[in-house]
C-alpha positions, -999 to +999 in steps of 0.1 A: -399-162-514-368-141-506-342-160-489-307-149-472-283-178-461-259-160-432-229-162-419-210-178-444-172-185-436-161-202-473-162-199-508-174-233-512-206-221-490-214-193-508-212-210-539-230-239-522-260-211-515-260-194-550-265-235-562-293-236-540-312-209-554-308-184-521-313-148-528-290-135-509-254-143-489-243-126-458-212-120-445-205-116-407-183-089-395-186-092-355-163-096-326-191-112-303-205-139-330-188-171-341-195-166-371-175-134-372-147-127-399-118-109-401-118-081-424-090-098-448-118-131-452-143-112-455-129-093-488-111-122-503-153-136-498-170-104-509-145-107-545-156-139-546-190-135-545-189-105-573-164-129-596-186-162-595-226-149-585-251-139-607-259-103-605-292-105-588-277-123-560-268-101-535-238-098-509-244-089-475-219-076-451-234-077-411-227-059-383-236-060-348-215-039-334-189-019-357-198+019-357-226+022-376-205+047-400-171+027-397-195-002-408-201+021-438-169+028-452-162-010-448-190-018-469-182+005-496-142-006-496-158-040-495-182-033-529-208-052-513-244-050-523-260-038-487-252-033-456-273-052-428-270-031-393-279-055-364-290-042-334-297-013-310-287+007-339-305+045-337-322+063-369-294+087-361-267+061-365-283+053-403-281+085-414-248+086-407-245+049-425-262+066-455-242+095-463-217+071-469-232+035-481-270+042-489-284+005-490-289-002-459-306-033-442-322-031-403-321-060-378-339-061-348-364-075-324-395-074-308-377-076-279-360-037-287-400-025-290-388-014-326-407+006-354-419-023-373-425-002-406-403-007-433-379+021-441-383+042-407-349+044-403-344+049-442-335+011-445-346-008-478-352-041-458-363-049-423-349-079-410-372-093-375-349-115-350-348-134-323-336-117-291-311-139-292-297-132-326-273-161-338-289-184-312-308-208-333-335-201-309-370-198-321-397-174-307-429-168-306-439-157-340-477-149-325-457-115-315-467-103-347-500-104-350-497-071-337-467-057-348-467-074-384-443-052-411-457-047-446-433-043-474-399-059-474-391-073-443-376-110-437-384-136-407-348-148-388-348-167-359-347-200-349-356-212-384-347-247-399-353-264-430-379-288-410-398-254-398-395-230-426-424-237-442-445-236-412-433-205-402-437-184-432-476-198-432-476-185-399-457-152-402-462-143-438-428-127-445-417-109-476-382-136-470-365-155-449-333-155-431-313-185-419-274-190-405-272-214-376-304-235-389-282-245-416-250-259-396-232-286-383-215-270-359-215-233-348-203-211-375-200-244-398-224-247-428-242-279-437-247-277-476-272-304-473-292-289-447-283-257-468-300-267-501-330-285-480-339-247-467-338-230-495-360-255-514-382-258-484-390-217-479-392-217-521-421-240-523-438-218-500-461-191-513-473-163-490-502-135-486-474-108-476 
């Protein structure tokens, strides 16, 4: 199981993450989410991450609403691994991305009445939200027995490390995404809470 730990703000939480065993770290660049950096933070924690992670760990950088090929350049000047677009972002708008960073994640949800396959706006992973992205709020994950992506695609939303498990048996994700299941306070990582997630949604197995 593919997991992604979000919105970290220290060094001391990606490294706590990386401990844990998570797959992924992402890196918020927002000015509408509490978990949002500024641009100075967010390189000092992007040379961070490249100085003290193993390789196959991958850095994040997430936007919700940056340009989509502002976003680009940023991620590049960054040297991040991917670039995770969030939101009502068009096909048009990662074309644009591409030409200029060409790994590129997509976030959405069912809410947006998105093209649940994998790679339709040339992304390499599709990322399935809340509506309320950030919100901690879980939703109803029957949505998908409809509209259920094949491929590389990870479950966010209102996930926990008391609900992980259930929910992958449920929604059989390629991964798993988490940020405010994990904290304390908003935009403040718990490492316990963070290690208890990421051993939770690795004992899983899944059908995906």
């Amino acid at each position: 199981m593919f997991v992604k730990v979000c919105g970290l703000a220290t060094t001391a939480d990606i490294d706590v993450a990386v401990e844990a065993g998570a797959d992924a770290i992402g890196l918020v660049i927002s000015g509408t989410s509490v978990r949002g950096l500024d641009r100075d933070t967010a390189a000092r924690l992007a040379a961070h991450a490249r100085a003290h992670t193993p390789a196959h760990v991958l850095s994040v950088l997430v936007v919700n609403d940056t340009p989509a090929e502002e976003a680009a350049r940023l991620a590049r000047d960054l040297d991040v691994d991917a670039l995770q677009l969030h939101g009502p972002y068009t096909r048009a708008d990662f074309e644009k991305a591409a030409r200029v960073f060409p790994r590129l994640w997509r976030a959405t949800s069912l809410k947006e009445r998105p093209d649940t396959r994998v790679g339709a706006h040339g992304e390499e992973v599709l990322l399935l939200d809340s509506p309320r992205a950030g919100s901690g709020a879980r939703w109803d994950l029957s949505l998908l027995d409809d509209a259920r992506p094949a491929g590389t695609w990870l479950l966010a939303g209102g996930l926990a490390p008391d609900n992980v498990a259930e929910a992958i048996d449920r929604a059989r994700p390629w991964g798993v995404d988490v940020s405010s299941g994990v904290e304390s306070a908003p935009g403040v990582k718990d490492h316990t809470r963070v290690r208890a997630f990421v051993a939770a949604a690795k004992a899983t197995t899944t059908t995906a």
